[in-house]
TIVEX-570424 format. One record per residue (C-alpha): x, y, z; residue in three letters; residue number from 0. Coordinates in steps of 0.25 Angstrom, whole numbers, m for minus. Example, Ala and Ser with C-alpha at 12.3 -4.5 7.8 and 13.67 -1.06 7.14 Angstrom:
<rs>
{xx = 49 yy = m18 zz = 31 res = ALA n = 0} $
{xx = 55 yy = m4 zz = 29 res = SER n = 1} $
</rs>
This chain:
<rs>
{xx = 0 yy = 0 zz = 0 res = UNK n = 0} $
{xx = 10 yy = 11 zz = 4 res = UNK n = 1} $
{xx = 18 yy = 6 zz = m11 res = UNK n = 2} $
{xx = 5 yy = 9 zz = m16 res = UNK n = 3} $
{xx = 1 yy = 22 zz = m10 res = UNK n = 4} $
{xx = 17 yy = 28 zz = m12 res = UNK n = 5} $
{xx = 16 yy = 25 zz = m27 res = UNK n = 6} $
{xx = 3 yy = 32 zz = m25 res = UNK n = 7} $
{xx = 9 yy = 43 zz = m19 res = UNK n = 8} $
{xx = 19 yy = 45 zz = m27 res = UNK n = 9} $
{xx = 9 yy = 44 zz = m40 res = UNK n = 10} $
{xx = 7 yy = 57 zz = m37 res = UNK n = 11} $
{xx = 8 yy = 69 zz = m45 res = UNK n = 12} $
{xx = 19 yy = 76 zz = m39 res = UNK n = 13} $
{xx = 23 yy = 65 zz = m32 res = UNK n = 14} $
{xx = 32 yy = 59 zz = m41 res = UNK n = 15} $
{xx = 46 yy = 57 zz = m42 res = UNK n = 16} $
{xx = 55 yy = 68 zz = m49 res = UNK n = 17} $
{xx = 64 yy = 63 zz = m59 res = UNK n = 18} $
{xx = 77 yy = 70 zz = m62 res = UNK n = 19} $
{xx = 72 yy = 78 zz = m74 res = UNK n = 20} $
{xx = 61 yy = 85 zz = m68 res = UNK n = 21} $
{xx = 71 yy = 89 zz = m60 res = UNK n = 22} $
{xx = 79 yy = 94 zz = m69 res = UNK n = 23} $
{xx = 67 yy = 103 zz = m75 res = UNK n = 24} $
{xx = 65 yy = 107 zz = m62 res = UNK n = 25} $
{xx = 79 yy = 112 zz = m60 res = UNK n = 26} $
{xx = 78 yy = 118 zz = m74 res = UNK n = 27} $
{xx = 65 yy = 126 zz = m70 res = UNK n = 28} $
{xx = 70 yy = 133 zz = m58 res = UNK n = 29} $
{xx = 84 yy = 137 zz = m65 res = UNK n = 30} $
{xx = 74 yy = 143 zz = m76 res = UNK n = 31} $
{xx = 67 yy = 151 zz = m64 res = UNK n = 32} $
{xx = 80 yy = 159 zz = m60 res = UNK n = 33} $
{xx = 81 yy = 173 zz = m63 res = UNK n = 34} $
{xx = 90 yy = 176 zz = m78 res = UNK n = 35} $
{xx = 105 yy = 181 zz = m73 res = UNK n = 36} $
{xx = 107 yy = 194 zz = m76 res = UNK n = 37} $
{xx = 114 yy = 201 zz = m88 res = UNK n = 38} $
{xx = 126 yy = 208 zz = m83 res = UNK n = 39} $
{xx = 126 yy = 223 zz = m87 res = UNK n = 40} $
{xx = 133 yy = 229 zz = m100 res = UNK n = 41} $
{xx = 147 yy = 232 zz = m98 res = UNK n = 42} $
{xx = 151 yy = 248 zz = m101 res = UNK n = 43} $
{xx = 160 yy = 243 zz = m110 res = UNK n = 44} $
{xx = 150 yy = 236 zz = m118 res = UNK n = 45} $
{xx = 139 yy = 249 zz = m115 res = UNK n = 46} $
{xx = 149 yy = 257 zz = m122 res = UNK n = 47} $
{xx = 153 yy = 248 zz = m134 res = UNK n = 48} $
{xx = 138 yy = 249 zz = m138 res = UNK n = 49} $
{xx = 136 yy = 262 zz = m134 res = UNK n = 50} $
{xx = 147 yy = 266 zz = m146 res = UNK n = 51} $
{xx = 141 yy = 257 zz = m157 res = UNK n = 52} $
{xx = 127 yy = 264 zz = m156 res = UNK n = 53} $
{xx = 133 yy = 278 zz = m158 res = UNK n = 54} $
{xx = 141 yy = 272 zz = m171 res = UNK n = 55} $
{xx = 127 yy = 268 zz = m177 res = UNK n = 56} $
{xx = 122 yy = 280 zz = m173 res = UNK n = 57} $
{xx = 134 yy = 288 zz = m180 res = UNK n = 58} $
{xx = 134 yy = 278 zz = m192 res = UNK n = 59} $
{xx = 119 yy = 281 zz = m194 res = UNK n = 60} $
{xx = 118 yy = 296 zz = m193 res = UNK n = 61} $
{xx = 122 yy = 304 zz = m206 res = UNK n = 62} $
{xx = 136 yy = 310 zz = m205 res = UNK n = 63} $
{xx = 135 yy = 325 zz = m208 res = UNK n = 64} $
{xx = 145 yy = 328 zz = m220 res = UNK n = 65} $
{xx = 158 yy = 332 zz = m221 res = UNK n = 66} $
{xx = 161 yy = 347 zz = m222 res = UNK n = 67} $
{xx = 167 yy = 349 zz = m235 res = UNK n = 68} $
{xx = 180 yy = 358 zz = m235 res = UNK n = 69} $
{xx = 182 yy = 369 zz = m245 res = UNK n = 70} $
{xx = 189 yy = 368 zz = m256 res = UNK n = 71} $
{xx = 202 yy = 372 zz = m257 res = UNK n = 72} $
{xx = 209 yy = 382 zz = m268 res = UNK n = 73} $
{xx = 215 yy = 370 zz = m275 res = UNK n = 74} $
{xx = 202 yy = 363 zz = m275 res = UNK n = 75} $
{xx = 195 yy = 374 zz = m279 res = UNK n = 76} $
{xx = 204 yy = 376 zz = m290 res = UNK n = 77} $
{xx = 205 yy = 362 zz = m294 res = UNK n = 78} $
{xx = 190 yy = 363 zz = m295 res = UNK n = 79} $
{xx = 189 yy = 375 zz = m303 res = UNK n = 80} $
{xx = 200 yy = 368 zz = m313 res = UNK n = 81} $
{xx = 189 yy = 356 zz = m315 res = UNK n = 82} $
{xx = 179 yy = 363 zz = m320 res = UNK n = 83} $
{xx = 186 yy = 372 zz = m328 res = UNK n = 84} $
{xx = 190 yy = 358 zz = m335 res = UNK n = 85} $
{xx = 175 yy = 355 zz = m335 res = UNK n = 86} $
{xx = 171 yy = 367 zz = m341 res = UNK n = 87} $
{xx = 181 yy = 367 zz = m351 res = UNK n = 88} $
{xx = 178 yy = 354 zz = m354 res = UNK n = 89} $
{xx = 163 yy = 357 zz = m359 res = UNK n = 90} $
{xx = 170 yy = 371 zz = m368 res = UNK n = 91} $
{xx = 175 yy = 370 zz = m381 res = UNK n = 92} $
{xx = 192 yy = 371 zz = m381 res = UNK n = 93} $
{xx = 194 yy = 387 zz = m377 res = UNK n = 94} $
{xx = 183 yy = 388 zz = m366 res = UNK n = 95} $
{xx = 174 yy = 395 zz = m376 res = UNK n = 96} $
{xx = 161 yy = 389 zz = m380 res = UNK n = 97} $
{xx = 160 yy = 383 zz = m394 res = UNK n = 98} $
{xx = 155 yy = 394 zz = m406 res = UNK n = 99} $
{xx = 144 yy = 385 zz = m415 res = UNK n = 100} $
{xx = 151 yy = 383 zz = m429 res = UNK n = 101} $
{xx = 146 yy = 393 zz = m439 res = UNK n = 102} $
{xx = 139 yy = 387 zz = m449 res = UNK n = 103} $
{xx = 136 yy = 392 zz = m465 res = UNK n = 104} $
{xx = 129 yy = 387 zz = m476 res = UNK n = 105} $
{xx = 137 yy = 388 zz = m489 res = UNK n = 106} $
{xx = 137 yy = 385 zz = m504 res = UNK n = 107} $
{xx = 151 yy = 376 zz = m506 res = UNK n = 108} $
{xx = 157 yy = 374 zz = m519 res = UNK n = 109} $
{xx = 171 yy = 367 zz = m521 res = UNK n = 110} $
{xx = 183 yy = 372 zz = m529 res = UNK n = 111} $
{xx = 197 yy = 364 zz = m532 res = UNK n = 112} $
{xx = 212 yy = 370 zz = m535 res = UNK n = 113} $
{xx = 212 yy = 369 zz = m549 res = UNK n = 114} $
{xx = 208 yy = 380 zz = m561 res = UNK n = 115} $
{xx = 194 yy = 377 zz = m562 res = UNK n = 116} $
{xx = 191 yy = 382 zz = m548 res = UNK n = 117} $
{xx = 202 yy = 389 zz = m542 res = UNK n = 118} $
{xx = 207 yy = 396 zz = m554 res = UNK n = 119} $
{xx = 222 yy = 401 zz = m554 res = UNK n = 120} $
{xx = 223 yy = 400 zz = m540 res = UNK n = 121} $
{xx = 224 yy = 385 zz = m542 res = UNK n = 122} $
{xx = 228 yy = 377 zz = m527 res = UNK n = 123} $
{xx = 228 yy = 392 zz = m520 res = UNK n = 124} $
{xx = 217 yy = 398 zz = m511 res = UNK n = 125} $
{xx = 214 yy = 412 zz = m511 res = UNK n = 126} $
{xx = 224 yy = 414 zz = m499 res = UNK n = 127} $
{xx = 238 yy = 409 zz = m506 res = UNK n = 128} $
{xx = 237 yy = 395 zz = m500 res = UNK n = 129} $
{xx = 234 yy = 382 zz = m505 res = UNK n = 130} $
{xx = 219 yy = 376 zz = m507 res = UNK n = 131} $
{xx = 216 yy = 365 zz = m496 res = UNK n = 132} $
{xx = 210 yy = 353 zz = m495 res = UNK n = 133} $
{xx = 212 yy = 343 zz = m484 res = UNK n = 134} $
{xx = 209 yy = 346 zz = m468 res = UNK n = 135} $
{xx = 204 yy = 360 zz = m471 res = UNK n = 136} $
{xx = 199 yy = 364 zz = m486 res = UNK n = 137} $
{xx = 200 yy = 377 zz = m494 res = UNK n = 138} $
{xx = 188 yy = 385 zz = m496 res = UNK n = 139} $
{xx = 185 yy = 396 zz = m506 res = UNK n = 140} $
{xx = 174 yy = 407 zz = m499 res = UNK n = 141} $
{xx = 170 yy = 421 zz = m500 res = UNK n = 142} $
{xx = 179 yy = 427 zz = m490 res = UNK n = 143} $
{xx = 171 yy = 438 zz = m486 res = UNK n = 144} $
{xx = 161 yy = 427 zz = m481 res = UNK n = 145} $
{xx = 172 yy = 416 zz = m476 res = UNK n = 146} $
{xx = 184 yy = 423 zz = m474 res = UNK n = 147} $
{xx = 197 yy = 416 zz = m478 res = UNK n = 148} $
{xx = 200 yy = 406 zz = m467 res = UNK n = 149} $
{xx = 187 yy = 403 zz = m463 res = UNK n = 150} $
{xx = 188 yy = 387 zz = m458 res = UNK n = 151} $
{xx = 172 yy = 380 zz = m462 res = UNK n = 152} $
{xx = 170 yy = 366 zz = m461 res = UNK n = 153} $
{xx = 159 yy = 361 zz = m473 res = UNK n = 154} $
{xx = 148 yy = 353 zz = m463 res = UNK n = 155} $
{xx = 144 yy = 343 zz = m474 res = UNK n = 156} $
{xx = 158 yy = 339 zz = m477 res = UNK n = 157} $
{xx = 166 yy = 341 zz = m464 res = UNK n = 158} $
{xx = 176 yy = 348 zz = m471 res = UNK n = 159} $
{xx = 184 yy = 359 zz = m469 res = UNK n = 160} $
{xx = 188 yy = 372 zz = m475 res = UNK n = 161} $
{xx = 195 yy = 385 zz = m474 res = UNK n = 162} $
{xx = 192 yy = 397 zz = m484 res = UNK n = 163} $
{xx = 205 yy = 400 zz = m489 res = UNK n = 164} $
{xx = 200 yy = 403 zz = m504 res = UNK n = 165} $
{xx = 190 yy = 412 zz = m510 res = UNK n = 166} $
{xx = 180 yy = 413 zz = m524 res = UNK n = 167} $
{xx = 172 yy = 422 zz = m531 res = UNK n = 168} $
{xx = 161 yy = 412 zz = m531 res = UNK n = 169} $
{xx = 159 yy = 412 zz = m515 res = UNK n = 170} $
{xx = 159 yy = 427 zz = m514 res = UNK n = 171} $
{xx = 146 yy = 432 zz = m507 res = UNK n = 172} $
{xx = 141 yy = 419 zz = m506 res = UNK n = 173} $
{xx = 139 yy = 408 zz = m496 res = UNK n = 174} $
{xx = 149 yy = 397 zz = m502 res = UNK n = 175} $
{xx = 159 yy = 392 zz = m502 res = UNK n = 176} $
{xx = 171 yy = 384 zz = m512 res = UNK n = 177} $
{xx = 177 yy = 371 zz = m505 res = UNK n = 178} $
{xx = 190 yy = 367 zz = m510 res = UNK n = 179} $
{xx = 192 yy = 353 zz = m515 res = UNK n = 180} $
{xx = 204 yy = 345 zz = m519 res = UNK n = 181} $
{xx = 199 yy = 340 zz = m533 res = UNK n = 182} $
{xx = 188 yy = 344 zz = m543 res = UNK n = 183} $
{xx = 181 yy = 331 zz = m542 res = UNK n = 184} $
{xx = 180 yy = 336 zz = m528 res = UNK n = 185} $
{xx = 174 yy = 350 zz = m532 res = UNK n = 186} $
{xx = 165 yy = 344 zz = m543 res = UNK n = 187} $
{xx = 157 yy = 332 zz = m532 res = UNK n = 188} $
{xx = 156 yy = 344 zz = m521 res = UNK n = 189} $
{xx = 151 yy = 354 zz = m533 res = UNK n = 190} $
{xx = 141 yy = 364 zz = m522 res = UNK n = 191} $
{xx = 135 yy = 361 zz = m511 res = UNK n = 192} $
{xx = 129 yy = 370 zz = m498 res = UNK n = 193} $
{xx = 138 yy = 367 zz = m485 res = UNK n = 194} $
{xx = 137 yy = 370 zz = m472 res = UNK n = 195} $
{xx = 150 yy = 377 zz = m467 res = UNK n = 196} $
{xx = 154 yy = 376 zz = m452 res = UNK n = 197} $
{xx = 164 yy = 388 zz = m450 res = UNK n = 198} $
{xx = 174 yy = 383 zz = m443 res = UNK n = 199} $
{xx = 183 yy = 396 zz = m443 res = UNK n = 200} $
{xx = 180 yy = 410 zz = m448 res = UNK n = 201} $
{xx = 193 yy = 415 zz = m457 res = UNK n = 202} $
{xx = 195 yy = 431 zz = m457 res = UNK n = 203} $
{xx = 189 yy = 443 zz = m466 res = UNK n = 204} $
{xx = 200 yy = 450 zz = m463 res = UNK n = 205} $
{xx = 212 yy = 440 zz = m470 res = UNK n = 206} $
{xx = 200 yy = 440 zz = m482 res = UNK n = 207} $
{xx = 199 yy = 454 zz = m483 res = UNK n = 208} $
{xx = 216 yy = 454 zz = m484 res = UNK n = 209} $
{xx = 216 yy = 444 zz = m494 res = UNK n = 210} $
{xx = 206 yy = 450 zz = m503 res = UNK n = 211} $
{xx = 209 yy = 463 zz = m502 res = UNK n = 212} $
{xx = 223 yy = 460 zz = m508 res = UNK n = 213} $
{xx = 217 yy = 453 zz = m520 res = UNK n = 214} $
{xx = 206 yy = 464 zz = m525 res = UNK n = 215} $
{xx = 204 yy = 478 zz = m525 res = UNK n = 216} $
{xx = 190 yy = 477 zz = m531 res = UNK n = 217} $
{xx = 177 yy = 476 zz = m523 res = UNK n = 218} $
{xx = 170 yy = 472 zz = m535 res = UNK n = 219} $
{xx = 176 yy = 457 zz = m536 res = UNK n = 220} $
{xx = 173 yy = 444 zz = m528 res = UNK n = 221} $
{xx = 184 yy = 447 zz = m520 res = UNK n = 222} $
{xx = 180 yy = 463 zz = m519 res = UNK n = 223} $
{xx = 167 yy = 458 zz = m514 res = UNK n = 224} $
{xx = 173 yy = 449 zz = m502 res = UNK n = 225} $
{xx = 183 yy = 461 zz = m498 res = UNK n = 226} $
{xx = 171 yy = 471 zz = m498 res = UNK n = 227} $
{xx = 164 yy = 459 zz = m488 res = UNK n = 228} $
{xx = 177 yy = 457 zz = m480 res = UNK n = 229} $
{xx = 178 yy = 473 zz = m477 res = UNK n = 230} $
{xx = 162 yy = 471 zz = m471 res = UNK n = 231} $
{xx = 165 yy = 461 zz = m465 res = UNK n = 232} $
{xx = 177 yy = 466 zz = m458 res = UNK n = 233} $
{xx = 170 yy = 479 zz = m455 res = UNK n = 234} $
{xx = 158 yy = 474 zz = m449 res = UNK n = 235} $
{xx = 164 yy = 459 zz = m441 res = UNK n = 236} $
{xx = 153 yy = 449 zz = m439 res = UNK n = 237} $
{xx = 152 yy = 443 zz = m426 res = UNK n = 238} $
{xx = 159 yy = 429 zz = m430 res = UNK n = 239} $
{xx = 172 yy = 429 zz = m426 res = UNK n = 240} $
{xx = 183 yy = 425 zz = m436 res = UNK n = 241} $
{xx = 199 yy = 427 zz = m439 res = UNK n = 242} $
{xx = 197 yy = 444 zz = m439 res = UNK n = 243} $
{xx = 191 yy = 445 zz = m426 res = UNK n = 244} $
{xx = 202 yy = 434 zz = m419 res = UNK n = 245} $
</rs>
């Protein structure tokens, strides 16, 4: 009976006996109810540290005000002022001046050679003494009182260029001039055709007037009638610049 009653007793709840894991768990549950160790305080050092790596992001972050630029110097200055005279140069014609628009005429052209059928006695010789031309620069025969002897004229449908180193009674008082060619098959394909002259230089009224002068003492000829214009000329200058005025 007391076998009987103990086993009953110790059937239980709660009266059972504790095995060694439960208590283990009840060791484990009361470690769990202490109180957390405390977190030692911040050393100054380490205060500091952090303290110094905040006001770099700060400083890294705010906009930095810019650098006072210095004056410049006399030689800087000077340098400068050197550069862009170069720039302006640069966009000006050679001479600093700016470029005069060509002047351009509308003309009659015929075409003469050296030989008898055209120039007569005067055979290879211009109207100045010199040899006719052909090559880089070309004679040209004109009314002198109109292109003055030496005035430079480039033909714009040909490209070519020519000086007035010769005269003829045929251009006197006329838009026209005679273009000097090396053969007569030359002169016969040309025969006369209207051109466009690009003067390149203006020759002088004065030389002309000297020239002519010398030749003739009558006014009632070709070559009377080109002095008598000359003299005009000369008198009253037109607002073209050529040889005369410098």
């Amino acid at each position: 009976m007391l076998s009987i009653g103990a086993c009953l007793l110790l059937a239980l709840p709660g009266n059972g006996p504790r095995t060694p894991a439960a208590d283990r768990r009840s060791e484990a549950a009361a470690a769990t109810q202490q109180p957390a160790a405390p977190v030692p305080s911040q050393t100054k050092e380490r205060a500091a540290a952090e303290e110094a790596a905040g006001d770099r992001e700060i400083a890294a972050a705010t906009p930095q005000p810019a650098a006072p630029v210095p004056p410049p110097t006399e030689e800087r200055a000077a340098a400068d002022k050197t550069t862009g005279d170069r720039d302006i140069a640069a966009t000006e014609p050679a001479g600093g001046a700016a470029k005069e628009e060509a002047e351009i005429v509308a003309v009659k052209a015929s075409a003469y050679s050296y030989g008898a059928r055209c120039n007569g006695a005067w055979a290879k010789r211009n109207a100045i003494g010199g040899r006719l031309k052909t090559g880089e620069v070309n004679s040209a025969a004109a009314d002198w009182s109109r292109f003055p002897v030496g005035t430079r004229f480039r033909v714009v449908e040909t490209g070519k260029l020519y000086e007035v180193d010769d005269y003829g009674s045929a251009m006197v008082g006329k838009d026209k001039v005679d273009l000097y060619m090396a053969d007569y098959s030359q002169v016969d394909r040309w025969g006369v055709r209207k051109v466009t002259l690009e003067i390149v230089e203006w020759g002088s009224h004065r030389e002309s007037l000297d020239i002519l002068k010398q030749r003739t003492q009558s006014r009632s000829g070709y070559m009377g009638r080109m002095v008598k214009q000359l003299e005009a000329k000369l008198q009253s200058p037109s607002p073209r610049r050529d040889r005369d005025e410098g």
